[in-house]
C-alpha positions in Angstrom: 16.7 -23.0 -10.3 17.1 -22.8 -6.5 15.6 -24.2 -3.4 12.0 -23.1 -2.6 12.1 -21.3 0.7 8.7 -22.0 1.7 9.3 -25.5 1.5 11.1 -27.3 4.4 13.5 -29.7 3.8 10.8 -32.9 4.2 8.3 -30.9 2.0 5.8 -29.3 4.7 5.2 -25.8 3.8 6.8 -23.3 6.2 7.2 -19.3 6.7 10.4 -18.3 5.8 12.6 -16.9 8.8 14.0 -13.3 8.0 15.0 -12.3 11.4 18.0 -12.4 10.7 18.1 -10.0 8.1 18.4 -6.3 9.0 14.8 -4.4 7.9 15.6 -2.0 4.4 13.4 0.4 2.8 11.7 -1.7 0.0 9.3 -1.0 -2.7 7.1 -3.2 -5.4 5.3 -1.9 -8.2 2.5 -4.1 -9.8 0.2 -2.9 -12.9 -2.6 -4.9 -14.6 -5.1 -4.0 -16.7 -9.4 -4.1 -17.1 -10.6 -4.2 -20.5 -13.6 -2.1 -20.6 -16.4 -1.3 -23.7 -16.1 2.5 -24.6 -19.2 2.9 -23.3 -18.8 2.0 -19.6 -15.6 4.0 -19.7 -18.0 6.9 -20.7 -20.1 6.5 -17.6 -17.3 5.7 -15.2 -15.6 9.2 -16.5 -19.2 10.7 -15.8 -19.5 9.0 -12.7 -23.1 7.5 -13.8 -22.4 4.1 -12.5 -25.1 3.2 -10.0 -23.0 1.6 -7.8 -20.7 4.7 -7.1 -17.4 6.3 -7.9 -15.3 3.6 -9.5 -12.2 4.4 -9.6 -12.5 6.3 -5.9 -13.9 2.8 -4.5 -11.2 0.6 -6.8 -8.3 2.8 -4.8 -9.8 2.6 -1.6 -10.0 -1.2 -2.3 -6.7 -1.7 -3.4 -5.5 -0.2 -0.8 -7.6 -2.0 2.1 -5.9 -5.2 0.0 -2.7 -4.5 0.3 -2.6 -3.8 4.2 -4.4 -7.7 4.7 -2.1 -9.2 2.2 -0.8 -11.6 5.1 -4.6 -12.2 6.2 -5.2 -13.3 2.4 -1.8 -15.7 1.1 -0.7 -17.8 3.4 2.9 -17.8 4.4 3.2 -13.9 4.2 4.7 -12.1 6.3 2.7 -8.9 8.3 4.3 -6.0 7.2 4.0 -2.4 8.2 3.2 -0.8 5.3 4.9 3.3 5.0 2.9 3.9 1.8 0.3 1.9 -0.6 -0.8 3.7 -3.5 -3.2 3.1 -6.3 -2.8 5.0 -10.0 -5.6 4.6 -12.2 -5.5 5.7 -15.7 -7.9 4.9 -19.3 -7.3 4.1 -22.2 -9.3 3.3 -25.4 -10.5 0.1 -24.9 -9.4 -0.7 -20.7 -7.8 0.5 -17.6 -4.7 0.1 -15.9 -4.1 0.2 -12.4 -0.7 0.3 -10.9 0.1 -0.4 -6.6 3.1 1.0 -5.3 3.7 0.0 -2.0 6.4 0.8 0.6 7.4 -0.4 3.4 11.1 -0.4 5.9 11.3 -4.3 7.1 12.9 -7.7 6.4 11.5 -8.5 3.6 9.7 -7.6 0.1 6.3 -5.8 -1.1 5.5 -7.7 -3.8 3.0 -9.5 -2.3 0.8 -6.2 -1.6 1.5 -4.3 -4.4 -0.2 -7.4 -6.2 -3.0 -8.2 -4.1 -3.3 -3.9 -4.5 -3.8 -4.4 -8.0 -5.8 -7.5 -8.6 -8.3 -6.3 -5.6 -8.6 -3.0 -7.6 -8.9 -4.5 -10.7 -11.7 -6.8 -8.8 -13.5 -4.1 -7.4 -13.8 -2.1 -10.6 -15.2 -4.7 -12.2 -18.2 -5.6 -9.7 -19.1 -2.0 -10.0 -19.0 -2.3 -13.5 -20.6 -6.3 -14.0 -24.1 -5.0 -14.5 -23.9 -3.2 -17.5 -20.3 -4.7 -19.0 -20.2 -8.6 -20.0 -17.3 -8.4 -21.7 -14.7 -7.0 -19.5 -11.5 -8.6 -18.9 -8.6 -8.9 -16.5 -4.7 -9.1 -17.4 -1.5 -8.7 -17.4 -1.2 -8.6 -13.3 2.4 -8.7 -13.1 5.7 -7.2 -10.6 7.0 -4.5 -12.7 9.4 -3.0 -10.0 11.3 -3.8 -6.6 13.7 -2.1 -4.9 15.6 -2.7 -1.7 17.8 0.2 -0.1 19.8 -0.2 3.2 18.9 2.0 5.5 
């Protein structure tokens, strides 16, 4: 296991320096997923939830997310994002979401393309709170990064 680059060499926390690197075109994918009863995915497919369109207000959320990433987790970089997108699809029994978000700079995405998908994944399920007790949040996770030199 190596050295932990947010952590100086007498253990303060620090933001790591990538000005030396030369800026690439980088990418993350994240997905996680909302457990859902049948019947609340009926009324979000019928847009009968009284608090709105979910899945329109989970994108714009996700997206919102993503672009204060640094304003959220300390130690992240501000980044200027090319593209943050949200996917939403159903299933039986939950949703998943999936961010993909691009950017050209010194370092990676991952950070937004996770905060994307958990602040998605947040917002569908305060729309939702009032009539569903039993929804669930998992399996936030990275699926996908890239790095390509420009």
């Amino acid at each position: 296991m190596g050295r932990l680059t947010h952590i100086a060499a007498d253990g303060r926390a620090q933001m790591v320096d990538v000005s030396a690197k030369l800026p690439s075109v980088r990418t993350a994918v994240a997905t996680g997923k909302i457990r859902l009863r049948r019947e609340t995915l009926d009324l979000i497919s019928k847009d009968q939830i009284a608090k709105g369109n979910v899945f329109a207000t989970a994108r714009i959320a996700g997206i919102q997310a993503a672009k204060q990433t640094a304003q959220l987790i300390p130690l992240c970089h501000t980044l200027p994002l090319s593209e943050v997108k949200i996917d939403i699809v159903t299933l039986n029994d939950h949703a998943e979401v999936k961010c993909t978000a691009r950017t050209v700079a010194q370092t990676g995405v991952e950070m937004e393309a996770l905060t994307g998908v958990a602040t998605a994944l947040l917002t569908i399920y305060d729309m939702c709170k009032a009539i569903d007790k039993e929804m669930q949040l998992s399996d936030i996770r990275l699926v996908k990064k890239t790095k390509q030199e420009l």
